[in-house]
DSSP file (Angstrom, degrees, kcal/mol; ACC not computed):
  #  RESIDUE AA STRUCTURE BP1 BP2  ACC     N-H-->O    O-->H-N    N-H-->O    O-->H-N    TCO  KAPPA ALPHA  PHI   PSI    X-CA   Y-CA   Z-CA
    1    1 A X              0   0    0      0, 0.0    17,-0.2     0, 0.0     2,-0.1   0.000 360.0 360.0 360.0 138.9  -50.1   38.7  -40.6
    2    2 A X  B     -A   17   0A   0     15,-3.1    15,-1.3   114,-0.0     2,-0.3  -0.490 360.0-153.5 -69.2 149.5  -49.4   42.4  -39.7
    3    3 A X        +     0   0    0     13,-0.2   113,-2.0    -2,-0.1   114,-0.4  -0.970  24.0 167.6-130.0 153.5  -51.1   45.2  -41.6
    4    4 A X  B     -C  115   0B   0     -2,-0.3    11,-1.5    11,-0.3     2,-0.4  -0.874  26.0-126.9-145.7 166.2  -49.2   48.7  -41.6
    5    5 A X  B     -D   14   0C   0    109,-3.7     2,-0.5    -2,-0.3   109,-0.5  -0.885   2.3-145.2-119.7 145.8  -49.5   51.7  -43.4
    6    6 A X        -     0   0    0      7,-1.5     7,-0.4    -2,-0.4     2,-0.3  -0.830  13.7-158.2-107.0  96.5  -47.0   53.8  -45.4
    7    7 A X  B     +E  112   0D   0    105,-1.8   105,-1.3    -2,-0.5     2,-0.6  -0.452  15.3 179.8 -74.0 127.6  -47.8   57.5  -45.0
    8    8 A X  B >   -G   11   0E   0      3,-4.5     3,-3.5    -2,-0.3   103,-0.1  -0.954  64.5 -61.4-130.6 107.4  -46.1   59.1  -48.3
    9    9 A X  T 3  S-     0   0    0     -2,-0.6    -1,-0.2     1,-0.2   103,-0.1  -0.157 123.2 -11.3  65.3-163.3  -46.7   62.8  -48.1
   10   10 A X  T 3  S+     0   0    0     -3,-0.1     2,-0.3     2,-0.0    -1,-0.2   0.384 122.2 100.2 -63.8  -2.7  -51.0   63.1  -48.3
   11   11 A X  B <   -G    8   0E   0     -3,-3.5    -3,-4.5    -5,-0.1     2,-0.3  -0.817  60.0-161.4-120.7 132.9  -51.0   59.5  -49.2
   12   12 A X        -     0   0    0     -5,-0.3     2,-0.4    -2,-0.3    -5,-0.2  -0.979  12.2-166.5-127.1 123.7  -51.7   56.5  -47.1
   13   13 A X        -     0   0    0     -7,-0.4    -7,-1.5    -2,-0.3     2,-0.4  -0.882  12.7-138.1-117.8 139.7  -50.4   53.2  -48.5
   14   14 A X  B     +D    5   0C   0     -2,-0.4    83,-2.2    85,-0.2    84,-0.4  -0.762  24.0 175.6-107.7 171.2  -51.6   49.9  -47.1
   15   15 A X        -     0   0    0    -11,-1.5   -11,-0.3    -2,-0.4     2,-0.2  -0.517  23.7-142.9-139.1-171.9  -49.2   46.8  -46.5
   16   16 A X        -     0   0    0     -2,-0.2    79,-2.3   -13,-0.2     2,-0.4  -0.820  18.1-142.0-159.8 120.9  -49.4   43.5  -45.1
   17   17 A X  B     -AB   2  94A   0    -15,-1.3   -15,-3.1    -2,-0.2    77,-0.3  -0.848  26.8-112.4-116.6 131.9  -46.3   41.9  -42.9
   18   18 A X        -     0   0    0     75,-1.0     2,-0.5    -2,-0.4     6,-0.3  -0.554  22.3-116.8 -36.7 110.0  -45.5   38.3  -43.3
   19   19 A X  S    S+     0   0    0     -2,-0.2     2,-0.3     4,-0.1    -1,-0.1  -0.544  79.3 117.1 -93.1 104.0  -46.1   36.0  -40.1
   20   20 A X  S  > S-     0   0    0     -2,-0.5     4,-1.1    73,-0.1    -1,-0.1  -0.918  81.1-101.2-141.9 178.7  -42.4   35.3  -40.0
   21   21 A X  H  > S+     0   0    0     -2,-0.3     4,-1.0     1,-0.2    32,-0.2   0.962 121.5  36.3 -71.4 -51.2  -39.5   36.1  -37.3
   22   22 A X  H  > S+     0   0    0      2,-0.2     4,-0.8     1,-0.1    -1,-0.2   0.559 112.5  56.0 -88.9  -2.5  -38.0   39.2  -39.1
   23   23 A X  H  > S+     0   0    0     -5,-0.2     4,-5.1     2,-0.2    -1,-0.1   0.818 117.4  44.7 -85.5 -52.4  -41.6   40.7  -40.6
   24   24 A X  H  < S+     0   0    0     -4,-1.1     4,-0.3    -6,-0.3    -2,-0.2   0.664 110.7  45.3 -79.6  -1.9  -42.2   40.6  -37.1
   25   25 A X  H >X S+     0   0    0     -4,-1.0     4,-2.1     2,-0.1     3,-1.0   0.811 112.6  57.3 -65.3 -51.8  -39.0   42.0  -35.7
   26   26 A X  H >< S+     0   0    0     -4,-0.8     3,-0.9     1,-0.3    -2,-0.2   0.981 100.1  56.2 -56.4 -70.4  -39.5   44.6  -38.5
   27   27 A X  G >< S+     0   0    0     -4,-5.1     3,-0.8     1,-0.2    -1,-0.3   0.629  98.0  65.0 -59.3  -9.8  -42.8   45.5  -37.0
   28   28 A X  G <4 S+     0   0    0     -3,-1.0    -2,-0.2    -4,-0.3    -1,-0.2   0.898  91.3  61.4 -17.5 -70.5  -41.1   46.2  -33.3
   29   29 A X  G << S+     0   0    0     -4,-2.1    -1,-0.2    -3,-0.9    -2,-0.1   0.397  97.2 167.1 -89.5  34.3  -39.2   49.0  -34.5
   30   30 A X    <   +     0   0    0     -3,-0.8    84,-0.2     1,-0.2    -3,-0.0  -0.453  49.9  25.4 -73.3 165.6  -42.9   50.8  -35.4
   31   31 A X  S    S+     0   0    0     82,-0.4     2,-0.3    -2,-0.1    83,-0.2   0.589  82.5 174.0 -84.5 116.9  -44.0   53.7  -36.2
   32   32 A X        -     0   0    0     16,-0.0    81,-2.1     2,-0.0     2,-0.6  -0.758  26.9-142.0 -95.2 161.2  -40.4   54.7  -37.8
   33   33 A X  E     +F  112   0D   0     -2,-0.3     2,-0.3    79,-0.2    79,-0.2  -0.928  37.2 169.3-104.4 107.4  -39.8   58.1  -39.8
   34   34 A X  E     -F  111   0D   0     77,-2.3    77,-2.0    -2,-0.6     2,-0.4  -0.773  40.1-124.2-135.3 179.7  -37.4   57.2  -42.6
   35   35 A X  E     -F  110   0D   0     -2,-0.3     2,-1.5    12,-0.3    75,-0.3  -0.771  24.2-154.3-121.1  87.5  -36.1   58.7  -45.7
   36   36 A X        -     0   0    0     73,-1.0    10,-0.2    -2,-0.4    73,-0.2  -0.492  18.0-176.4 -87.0  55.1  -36.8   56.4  -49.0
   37   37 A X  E     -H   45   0F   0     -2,-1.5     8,-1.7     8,-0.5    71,-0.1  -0.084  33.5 -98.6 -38.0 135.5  -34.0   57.0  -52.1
   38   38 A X  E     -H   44   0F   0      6,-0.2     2,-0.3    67,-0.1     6,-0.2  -0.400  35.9-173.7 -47.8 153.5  -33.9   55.5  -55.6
   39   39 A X  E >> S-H   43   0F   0      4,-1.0     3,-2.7     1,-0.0     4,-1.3  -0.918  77.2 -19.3-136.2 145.9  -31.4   52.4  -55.9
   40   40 A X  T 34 S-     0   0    0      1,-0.3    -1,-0.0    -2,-0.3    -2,-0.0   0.696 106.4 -79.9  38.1  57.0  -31.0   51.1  -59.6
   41   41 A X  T 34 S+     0   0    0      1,-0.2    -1,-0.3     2,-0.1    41,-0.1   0.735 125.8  81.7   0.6  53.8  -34.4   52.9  -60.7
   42   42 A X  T <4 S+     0   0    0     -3,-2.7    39,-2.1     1,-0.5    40,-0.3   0.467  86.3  33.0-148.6 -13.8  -36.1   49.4  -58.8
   43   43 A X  E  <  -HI  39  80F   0     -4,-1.3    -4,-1.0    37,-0.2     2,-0.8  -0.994  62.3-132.3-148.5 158.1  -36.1   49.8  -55.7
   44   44 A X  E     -HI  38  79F   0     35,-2.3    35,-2.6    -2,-0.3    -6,-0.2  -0.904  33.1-167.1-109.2 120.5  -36.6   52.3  -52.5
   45   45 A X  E     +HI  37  78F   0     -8,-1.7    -8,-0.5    -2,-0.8     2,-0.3  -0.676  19.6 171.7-105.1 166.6  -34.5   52.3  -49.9
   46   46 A X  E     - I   0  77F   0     31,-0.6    31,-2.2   -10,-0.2   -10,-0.1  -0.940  34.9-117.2-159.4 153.3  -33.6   53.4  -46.4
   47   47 A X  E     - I   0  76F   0     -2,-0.3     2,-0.5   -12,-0.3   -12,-0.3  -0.388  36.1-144.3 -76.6 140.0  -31.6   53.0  -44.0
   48   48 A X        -     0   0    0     27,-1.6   -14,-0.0    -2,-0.1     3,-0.0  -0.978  25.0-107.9-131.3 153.6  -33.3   51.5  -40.8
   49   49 A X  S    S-     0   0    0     -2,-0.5     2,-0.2     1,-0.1    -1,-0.1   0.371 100.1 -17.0 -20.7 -50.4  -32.6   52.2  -36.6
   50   50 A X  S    S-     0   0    0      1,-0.1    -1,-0.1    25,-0.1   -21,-0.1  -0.936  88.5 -74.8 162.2 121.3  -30.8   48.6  -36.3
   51   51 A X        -     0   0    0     -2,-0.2     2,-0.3     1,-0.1    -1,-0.1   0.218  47.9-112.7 -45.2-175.8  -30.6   45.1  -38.4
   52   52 A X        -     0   0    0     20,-0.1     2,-1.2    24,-0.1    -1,-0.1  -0.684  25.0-108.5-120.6 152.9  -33.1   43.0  -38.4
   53   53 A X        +     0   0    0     -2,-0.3     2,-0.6   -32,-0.2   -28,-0.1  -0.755  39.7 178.0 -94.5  92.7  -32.9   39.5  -36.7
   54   54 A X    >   +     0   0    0     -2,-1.2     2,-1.3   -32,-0.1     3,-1.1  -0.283  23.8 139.6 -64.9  26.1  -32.8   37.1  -39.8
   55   55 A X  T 3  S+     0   0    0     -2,-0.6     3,-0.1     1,-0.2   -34,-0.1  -0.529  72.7  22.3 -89.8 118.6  -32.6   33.9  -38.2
   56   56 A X  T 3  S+     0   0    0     -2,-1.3    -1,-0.2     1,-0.2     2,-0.2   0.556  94.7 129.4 121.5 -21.3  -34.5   31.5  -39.7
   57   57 A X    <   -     0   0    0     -3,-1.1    -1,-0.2     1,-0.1    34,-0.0  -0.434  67.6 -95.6 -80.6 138.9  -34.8   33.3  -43.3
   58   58 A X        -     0   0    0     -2,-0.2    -1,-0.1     1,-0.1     3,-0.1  -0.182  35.4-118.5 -62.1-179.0  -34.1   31.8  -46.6
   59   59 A X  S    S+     0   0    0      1,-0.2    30,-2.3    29,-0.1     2,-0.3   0.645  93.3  18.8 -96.6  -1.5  -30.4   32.6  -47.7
   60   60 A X  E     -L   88   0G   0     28,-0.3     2,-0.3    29,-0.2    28,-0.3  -0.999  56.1-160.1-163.3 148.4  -32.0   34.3  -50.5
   61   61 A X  E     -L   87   0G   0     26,-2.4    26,-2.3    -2,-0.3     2,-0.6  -0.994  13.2-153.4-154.4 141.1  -35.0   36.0  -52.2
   62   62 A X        -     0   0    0     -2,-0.3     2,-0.3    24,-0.2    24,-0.1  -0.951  43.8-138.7-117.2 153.5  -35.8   36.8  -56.0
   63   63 A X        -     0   0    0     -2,-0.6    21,-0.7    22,-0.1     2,-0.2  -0.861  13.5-141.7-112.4 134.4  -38.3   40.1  -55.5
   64   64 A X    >   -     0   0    0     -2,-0.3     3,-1.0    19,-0.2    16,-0.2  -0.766  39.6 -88.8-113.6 138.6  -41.7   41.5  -57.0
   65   65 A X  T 3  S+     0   0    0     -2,-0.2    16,-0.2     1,-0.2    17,-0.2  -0.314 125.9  24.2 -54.0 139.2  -42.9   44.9  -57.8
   66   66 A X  T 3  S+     0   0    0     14,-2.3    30,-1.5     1,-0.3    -1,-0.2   0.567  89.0 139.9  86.9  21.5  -44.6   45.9  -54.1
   67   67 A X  E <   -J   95   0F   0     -3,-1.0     2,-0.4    13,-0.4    -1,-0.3  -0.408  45.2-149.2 -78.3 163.0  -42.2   43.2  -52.2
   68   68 A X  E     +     0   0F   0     26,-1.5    25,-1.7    11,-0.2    26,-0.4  -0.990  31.5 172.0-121.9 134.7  -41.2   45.0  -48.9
   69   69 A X  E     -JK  92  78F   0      9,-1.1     9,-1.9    -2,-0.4     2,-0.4  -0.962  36.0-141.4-146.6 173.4  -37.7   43.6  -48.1
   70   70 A X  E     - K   0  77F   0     21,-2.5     2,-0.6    -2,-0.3     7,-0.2  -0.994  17.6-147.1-115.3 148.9  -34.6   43.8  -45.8
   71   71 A X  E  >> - K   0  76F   0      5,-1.7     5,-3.2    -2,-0.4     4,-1.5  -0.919   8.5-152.9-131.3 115.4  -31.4   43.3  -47.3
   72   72 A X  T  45S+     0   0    0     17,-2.2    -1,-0.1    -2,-0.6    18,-0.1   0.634  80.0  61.3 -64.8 -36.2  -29.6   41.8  -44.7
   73   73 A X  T  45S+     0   0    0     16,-0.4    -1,-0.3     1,-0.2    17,-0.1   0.812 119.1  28.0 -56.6 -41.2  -25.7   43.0  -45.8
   74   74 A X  T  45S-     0   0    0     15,-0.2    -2,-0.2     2,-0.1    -1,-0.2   0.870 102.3-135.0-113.5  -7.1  -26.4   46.5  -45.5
   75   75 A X  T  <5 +     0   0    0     -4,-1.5   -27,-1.6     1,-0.2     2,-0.3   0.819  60.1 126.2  99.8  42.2  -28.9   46.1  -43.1
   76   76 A X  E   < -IK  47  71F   0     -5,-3.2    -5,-1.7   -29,-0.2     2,-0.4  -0.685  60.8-107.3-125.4-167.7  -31.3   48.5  -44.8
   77   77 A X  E     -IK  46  70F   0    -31,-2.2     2,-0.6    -2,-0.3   -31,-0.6  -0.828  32.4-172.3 -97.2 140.9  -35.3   48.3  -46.1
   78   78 A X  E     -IK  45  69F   0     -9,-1.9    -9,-1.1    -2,-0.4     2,-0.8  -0.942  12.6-163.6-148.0 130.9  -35.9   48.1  -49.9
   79   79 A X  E     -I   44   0F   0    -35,-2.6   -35,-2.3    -2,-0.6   -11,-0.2  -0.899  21.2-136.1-113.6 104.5  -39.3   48.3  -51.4
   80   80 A X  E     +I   43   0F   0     -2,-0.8   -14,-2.3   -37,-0.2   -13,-0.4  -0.348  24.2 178.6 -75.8 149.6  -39.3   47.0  -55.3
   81   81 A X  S    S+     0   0    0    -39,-2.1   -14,-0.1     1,-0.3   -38,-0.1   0.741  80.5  31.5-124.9 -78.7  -41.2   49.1  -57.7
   82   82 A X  S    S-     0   0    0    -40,-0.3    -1,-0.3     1,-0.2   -19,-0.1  -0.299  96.7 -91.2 -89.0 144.9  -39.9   46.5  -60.4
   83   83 A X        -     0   0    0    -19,-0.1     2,-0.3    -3,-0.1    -1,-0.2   0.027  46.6-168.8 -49.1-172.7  -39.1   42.7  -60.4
   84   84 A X        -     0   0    0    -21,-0.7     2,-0.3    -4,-0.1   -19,-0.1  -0.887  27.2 -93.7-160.9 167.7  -35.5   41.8  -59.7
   85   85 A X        -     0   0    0     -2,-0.3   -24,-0.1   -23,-0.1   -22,-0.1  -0.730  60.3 -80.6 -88.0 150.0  -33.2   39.0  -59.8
   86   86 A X        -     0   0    0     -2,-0.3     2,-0.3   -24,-0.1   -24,-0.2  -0.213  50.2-150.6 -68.8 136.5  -32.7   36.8  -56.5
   87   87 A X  E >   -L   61   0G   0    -26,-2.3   -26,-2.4    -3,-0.0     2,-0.7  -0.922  16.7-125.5-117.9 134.6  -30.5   38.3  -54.2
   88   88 A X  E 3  S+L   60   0G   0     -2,-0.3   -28,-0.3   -28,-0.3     3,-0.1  -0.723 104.0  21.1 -60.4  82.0  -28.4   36.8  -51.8
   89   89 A X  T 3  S+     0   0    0    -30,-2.3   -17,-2.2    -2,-0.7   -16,-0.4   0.613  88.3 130.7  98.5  -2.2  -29.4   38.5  -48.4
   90   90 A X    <   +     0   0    0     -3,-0.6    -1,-0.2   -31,-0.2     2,-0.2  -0.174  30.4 175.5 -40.7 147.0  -32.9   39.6  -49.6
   91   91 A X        -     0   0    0     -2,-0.1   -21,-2.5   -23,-0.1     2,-0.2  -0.606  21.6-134.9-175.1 105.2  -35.5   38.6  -47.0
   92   92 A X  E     -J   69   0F   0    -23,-0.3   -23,-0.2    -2,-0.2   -70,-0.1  -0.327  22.0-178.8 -73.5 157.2  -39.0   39.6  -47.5
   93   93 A X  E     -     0   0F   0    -25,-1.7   -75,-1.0     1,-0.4     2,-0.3   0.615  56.9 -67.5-131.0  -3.7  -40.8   40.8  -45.0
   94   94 A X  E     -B   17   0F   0    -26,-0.4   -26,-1.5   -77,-0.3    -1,-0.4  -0.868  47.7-110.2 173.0-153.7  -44.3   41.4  -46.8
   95   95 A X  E     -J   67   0F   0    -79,-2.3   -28,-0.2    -2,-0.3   -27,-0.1  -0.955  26.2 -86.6-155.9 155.4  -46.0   43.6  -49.5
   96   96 A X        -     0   0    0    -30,-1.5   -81,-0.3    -2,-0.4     3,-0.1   0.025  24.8-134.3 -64.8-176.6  -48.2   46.1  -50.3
   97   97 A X  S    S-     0   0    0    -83,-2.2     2,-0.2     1,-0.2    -1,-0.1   0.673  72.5 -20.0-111.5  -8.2  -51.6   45.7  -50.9
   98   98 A X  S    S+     0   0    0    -84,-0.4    -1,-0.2     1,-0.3   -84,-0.0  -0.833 101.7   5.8-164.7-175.4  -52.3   47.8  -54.0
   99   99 A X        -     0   0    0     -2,-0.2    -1,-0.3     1,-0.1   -85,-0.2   0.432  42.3-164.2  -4.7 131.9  -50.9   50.5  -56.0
  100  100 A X    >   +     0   0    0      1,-0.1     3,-0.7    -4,-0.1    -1,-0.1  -0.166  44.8 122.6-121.6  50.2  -47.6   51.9  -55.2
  101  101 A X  G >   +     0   0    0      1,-0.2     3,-1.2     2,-0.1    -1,-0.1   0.648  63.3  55.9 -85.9   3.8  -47.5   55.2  -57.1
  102  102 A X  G 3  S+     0   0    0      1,-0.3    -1,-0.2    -3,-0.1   -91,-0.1   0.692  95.3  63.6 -89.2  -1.1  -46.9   57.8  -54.8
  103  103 A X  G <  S+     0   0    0     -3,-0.7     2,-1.2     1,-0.2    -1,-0.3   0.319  76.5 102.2-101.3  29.1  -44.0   56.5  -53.6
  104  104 A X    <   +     0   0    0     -3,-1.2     2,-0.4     2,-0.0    -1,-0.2  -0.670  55.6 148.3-102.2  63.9  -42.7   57.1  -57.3
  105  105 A X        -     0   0    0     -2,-1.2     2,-0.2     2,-0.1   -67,-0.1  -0.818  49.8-128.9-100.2 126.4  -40.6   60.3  -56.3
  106  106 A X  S    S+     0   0    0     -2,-0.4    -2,-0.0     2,-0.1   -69,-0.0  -0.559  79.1  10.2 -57.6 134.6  -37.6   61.6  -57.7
  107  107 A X  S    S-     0   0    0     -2,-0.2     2,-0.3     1,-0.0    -2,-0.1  -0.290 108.6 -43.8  84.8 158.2  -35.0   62.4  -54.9
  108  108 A X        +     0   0    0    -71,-0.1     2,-0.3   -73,-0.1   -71,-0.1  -0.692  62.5 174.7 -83.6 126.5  -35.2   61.5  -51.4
  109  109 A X        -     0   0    0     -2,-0.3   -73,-1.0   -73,-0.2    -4,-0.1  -0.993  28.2 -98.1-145.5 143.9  -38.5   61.9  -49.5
  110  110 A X  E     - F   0  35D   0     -2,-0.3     2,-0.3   -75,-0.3   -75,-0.2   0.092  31.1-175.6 -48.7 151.7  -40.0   61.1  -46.2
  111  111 A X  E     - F   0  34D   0    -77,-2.0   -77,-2.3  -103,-0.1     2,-0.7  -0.915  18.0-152.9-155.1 150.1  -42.0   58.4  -45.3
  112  112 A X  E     -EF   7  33D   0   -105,-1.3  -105,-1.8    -2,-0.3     2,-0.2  -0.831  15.2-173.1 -96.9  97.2  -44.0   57.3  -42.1
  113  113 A X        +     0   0    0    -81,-2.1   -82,-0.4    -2,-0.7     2,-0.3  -0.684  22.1 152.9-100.2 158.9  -44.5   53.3  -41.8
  114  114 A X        -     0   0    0   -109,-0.5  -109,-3.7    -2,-0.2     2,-0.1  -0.786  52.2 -74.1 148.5 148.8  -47.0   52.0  -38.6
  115  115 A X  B >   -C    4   0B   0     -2,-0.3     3,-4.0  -111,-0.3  -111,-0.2  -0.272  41.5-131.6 -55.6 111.4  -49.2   49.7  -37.3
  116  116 A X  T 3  S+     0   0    0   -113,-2.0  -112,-0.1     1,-0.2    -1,-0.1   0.795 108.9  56.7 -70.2   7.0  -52.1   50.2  -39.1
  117  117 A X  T 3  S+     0   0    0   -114,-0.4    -1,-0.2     2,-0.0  -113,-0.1   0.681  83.3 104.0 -66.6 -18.3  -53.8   50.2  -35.6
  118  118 A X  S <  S-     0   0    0     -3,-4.0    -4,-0.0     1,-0.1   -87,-0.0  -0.225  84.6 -95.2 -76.4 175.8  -51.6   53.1  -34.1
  119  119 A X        -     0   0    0      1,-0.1    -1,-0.1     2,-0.1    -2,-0.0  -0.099  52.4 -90.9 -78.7 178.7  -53.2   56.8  -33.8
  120  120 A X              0   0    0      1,-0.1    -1,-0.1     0, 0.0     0, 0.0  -0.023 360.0 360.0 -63.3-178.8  -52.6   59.4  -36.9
  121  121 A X              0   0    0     -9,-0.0    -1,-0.1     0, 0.0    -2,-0.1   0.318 360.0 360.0-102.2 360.0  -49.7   61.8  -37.1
């Protein structure tokens, strides 16, 4: 298992990436700079650099507040504040490790993901 950090703002969140093929694809394209939106007031998303290589992934994934996930159809990241129903093209890729209020923003706002080894910004 990876562990990575989500810089939100003054706030450093930690995470933990799933010893799988695509958590560890996922962790490749670190440290990315992304932009996190509401989606259905349940998850944050962002678009990421290139899909993720899913081979090997269940076909489907029902998701938990603090899931990290990629959803494989639009090829983006989604991070669940709230449960969900199993999604068709869901594929976790780990979860955080405590609290996730800062990332409980109105509006689109930056956010830093990395290895939690790599230097600061």
């Amino acid at each position: 298992m990876t562990k990575i950090r989500v810089i939100v703002g003054d706030e450093t969140l930690s995470a933990t990436l799933d010893d799988t093929a695509v958590a560890r694809d996922f962790a490749s394209l670190l440290p990315l700079e992304l932009t996190l939106s509401d989606y259905h007031a349940t998850e944050k998303v962002a678009d990421l650099p290139r899909p993720l290589d899913i081979s090997g992934a269940p076909a489907s994934y029902t998701p938990r507040a603090g899931d990290i996930t990629h959803f494989a159809p639009w090829g983006n990241l989604a991070i669940f504040h709230k449960p969900f129903q199993s999604a068709r093209g869901l594929v976790r890729l780990g979860a955080f490790d405590g609290p996730i209020e800062a990332l409980m923003q109105d509006g689109a706002f930056p956010v830093r993901i990395e290895l939690a080894g790599q230097g600061a910004r």
